[in-house]
DSSP file (Angstrom, degrees, kcal/mol; ACC not computed):
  #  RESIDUE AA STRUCTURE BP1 BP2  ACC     N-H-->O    O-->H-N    N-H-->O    O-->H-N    TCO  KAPPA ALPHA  PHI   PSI    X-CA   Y-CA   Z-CA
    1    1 A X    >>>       0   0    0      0, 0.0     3,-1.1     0, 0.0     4,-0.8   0.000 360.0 360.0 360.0 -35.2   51.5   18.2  -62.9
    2    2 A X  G >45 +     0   0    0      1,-0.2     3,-0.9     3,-0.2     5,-0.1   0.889 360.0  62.4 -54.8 -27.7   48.2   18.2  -64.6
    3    3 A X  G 345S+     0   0    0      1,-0.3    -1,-0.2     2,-0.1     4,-0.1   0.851 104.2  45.0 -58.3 -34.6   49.4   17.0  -67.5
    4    4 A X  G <45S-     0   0    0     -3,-1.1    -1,-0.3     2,-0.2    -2,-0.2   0.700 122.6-102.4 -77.3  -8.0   50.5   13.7  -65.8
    5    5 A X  T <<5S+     0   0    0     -3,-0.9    11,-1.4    -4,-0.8     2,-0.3   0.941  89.8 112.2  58.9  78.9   46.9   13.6  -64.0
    6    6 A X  E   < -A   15   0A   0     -5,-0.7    -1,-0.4     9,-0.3    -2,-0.2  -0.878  42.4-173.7-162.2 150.4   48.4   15.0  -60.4
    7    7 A X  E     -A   14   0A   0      7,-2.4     7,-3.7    -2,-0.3     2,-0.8  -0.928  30.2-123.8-152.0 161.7   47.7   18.3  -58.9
    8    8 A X  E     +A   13   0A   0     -2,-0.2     2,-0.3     5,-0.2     5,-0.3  -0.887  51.4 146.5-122.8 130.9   49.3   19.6  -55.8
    9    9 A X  E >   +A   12   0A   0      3,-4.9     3,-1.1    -2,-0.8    -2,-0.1  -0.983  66.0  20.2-152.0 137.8   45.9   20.6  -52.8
   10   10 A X  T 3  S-     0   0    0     -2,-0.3    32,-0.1     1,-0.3     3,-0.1   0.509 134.6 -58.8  91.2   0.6   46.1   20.3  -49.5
   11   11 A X  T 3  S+     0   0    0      1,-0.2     2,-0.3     0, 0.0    -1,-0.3   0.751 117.9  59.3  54.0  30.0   49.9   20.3  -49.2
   12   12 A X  E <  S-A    9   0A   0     -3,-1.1    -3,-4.9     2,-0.0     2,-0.5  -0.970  83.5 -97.7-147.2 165.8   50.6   17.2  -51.4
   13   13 A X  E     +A    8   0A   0     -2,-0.3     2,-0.5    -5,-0.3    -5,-0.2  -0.617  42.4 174.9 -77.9 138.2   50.1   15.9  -54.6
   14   14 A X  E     -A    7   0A   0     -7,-3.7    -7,-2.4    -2,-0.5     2,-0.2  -0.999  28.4 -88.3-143.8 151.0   47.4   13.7  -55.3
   15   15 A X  E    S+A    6   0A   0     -2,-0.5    -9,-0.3    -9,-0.2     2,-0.2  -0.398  79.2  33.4   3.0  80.9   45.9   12.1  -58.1
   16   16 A X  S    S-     0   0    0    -11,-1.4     2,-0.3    -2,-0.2    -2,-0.2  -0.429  73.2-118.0  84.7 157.9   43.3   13.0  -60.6
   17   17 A X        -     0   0    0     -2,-0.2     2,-0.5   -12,-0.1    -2,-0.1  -0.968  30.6-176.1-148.5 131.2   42.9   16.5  -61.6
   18   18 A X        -     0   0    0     -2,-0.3     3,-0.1     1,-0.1    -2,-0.0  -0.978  35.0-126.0-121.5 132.3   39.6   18.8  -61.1
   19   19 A X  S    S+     0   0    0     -2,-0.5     2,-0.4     1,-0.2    -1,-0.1   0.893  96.5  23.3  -9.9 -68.0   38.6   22.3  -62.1
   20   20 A X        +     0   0    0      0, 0.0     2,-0.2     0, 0.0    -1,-0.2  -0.973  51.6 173.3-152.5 126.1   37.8   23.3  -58.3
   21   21 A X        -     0   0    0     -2,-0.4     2,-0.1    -3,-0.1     0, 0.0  -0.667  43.5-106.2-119.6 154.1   38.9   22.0  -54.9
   22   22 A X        +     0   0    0     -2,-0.2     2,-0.4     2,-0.0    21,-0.1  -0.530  48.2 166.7 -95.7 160.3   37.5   24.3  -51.4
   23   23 A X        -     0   0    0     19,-0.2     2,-0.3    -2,-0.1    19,-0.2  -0.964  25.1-155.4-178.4 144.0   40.1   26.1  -50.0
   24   24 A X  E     -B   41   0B   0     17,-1.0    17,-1.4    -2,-0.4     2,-0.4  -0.944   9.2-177.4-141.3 138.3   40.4   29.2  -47.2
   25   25 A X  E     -B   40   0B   0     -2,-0.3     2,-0.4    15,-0.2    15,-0.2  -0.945   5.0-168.1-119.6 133.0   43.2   31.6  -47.0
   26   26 A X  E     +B   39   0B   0     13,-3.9    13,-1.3    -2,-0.4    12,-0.7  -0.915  10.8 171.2-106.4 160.9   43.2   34.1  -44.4
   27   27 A X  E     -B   37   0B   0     -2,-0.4     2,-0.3    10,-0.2    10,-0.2  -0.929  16.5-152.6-144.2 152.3   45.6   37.1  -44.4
   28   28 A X  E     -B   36   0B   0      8,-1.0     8,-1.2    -2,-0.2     2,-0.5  -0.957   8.1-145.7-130.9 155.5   46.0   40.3  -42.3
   29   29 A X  E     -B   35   0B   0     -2,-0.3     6,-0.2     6,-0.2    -2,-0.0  -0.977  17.5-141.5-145.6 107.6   47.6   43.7  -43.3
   30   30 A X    >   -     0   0    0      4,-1.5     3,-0.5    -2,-0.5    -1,-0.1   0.407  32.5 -96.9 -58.4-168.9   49.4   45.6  -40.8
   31   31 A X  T 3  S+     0   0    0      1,-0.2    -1,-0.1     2,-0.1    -2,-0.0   0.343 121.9  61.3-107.9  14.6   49.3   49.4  -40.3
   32   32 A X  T 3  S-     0   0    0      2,-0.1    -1,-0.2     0, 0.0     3,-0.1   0.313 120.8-105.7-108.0  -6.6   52.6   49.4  -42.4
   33   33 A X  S <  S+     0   0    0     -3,-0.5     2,-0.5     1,-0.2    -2,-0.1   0.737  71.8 147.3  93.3  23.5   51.1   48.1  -45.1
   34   34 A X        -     0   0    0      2,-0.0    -4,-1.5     1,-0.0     2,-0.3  -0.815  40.3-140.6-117.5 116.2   52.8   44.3  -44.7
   35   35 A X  E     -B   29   0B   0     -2,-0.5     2,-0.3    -6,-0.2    -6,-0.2  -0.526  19.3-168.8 -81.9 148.5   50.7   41.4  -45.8
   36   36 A X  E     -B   28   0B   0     -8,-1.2    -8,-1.0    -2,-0.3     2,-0.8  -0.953  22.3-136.2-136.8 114.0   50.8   38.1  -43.4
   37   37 A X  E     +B   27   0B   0     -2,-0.3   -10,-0.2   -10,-0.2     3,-0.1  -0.712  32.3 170.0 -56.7 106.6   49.3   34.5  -44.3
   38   38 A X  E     +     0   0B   0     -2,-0.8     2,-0.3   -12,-0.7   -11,-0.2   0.630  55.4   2.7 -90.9 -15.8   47.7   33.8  -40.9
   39   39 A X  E     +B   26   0B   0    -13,-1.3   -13,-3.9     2,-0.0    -1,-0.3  -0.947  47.8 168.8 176.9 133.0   45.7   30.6  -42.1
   40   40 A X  E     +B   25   0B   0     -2,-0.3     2,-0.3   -15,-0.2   -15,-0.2  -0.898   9.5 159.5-136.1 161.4   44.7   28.0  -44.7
   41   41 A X  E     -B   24   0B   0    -17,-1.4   -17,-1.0    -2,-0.3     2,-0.3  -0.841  19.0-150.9-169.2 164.5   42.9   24.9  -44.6
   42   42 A X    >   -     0   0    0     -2,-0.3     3,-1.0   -19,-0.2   -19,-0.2  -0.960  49.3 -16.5-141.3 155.9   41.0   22.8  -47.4
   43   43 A X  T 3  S+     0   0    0     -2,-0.3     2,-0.9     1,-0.3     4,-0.1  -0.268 129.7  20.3  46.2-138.7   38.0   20.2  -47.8
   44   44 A X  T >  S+     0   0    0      1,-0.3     3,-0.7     2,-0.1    -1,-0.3   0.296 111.6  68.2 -70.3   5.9   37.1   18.9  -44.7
   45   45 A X  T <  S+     0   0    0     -3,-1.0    -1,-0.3    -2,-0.9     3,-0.2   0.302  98.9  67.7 -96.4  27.3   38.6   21.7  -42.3
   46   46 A X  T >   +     0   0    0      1,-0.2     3,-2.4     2,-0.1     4,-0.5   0.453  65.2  94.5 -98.6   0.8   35.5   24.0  -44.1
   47   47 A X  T <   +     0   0    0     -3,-0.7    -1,-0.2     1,-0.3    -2,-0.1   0.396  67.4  72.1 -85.0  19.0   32.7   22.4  -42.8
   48   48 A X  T 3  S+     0   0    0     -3,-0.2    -1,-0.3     1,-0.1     6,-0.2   0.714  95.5  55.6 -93.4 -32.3   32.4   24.9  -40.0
   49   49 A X  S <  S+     0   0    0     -3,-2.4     2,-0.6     1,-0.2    -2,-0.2   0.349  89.1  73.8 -92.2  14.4   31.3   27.5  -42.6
   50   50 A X  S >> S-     0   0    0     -4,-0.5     4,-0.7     1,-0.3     3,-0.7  -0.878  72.5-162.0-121.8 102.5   28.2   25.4  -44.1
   51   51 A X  T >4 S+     0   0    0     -2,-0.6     3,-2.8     1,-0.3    -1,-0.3   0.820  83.5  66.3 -25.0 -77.1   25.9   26.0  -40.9
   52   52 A X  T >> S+     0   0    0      1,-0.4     3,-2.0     2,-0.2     4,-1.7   0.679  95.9  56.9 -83.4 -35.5   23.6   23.1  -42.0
   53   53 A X  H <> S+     0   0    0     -3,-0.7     4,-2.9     1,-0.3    -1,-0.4   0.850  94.2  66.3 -59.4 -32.4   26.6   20.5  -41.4
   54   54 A X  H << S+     0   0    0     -3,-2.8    -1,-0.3    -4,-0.7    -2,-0.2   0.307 110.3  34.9 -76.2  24.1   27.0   21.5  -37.8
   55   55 A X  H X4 S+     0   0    0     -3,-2.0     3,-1.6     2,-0.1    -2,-0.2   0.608 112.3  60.4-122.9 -40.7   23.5   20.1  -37.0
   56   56 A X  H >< S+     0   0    0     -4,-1.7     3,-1.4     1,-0.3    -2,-0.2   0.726  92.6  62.8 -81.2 -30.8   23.8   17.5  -39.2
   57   57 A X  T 3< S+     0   0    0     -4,-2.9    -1,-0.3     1,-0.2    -3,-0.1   0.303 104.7  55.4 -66.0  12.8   26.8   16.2  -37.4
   58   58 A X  T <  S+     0   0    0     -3,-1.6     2,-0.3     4,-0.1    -2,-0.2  -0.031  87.3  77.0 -43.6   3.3   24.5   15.7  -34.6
   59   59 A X  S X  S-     0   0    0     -3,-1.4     3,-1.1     1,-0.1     4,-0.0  -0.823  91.4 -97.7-120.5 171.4   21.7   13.7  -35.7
   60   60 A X  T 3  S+     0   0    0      1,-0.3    -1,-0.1    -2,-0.3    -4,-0.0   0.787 116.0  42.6 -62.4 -17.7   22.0    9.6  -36.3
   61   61 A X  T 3  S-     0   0    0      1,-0.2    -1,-0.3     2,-0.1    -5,-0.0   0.184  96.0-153.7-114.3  31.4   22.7    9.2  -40.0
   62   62 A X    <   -     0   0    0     -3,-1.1    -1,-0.2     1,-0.2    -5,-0.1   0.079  60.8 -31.8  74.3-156.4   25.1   12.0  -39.9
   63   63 A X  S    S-     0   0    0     -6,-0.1    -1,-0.2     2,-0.1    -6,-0.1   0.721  78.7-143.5 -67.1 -40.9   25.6   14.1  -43.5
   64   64 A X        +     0   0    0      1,-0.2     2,-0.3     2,-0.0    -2,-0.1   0.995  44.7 160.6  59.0  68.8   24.8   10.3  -45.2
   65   65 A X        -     0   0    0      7,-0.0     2,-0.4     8,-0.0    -1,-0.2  -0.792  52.0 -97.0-109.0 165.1   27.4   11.4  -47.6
   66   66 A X        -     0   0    0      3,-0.3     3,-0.4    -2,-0.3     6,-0.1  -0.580  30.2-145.6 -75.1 125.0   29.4    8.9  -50.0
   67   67 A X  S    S+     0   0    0     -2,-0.4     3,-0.4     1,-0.3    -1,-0.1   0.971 101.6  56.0 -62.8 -41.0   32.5    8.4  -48.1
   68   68 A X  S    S+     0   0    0      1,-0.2    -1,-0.3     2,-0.1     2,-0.2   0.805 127.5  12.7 -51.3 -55.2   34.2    8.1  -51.4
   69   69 A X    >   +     0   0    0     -3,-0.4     3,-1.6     0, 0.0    -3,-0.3  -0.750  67.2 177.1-170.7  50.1   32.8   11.9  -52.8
   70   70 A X  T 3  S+     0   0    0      1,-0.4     3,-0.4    -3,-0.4     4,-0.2   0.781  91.3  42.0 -70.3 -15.1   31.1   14.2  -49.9
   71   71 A X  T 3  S+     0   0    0      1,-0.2    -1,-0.4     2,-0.1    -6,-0.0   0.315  76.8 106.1-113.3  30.7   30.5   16.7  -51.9
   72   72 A X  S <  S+     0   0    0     -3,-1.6    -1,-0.2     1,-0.2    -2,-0.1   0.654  82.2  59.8 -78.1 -17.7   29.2   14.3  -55.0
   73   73 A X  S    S+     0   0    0     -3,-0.4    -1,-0.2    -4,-0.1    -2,-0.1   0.999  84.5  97.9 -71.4 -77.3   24.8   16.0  -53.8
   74   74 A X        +     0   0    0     -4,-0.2     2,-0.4     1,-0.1    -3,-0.0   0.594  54.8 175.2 -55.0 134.5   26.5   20.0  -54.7
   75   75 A X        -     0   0    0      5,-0.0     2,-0.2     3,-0.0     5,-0.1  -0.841  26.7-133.6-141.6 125.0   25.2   20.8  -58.7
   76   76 A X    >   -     0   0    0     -2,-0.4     3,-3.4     1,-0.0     4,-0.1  -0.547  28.2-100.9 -45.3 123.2   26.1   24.4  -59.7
   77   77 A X  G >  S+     0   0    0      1,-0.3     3,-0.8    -2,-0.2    -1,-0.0   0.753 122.5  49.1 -32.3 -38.0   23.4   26.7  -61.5
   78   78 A X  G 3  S+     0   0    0      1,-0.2    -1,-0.3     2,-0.1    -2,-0.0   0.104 104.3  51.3-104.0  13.9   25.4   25.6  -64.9
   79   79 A X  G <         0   0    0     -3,-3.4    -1,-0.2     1,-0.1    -2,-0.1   0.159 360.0 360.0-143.2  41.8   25.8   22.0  -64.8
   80   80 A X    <         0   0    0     -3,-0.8    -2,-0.1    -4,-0.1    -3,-0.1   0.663 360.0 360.0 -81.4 360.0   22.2   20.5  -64.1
């Protein structure tokens, strides 16, 4: 699908094609040695694990993110 510019995140395909999308897997491993997918979610069902967003969805202007791009502020040590 990249090749067409579609990538499949989130449980669909969408549009446009990116390096890296946010993403959780959990799994747990019985005493038998039997792996289980207990849990995914992507983009916005992360925002419990950046601390600073759960204060910042309290105050009046929010995150003030681009609705369009939330995560368009993040720059990685290797792309300033």
């Amino acid at each position: 699908d990249r090749a067409n510019g579609k990538m499949y995140y989130n449980y669909e395909t969408q549009e446009g094609v990116t390096d890296e999308l946010p993403g959780l897997s959990v799994f747990y491993k019985d005493e038998n040695g039997d792996v289980f997918h207990t849990y995914s979610t992507y983009a916005r069902g992360l925002d419990i694990l950046v601390g600073v967003y759960n204060f910042l969805d309290l105050v009046p202007k929010g995150r003030d993110e681009n609705p369009d791009a939330t995560m368009d502020w993040v720059r990685r040590h290797d792309e300033y």
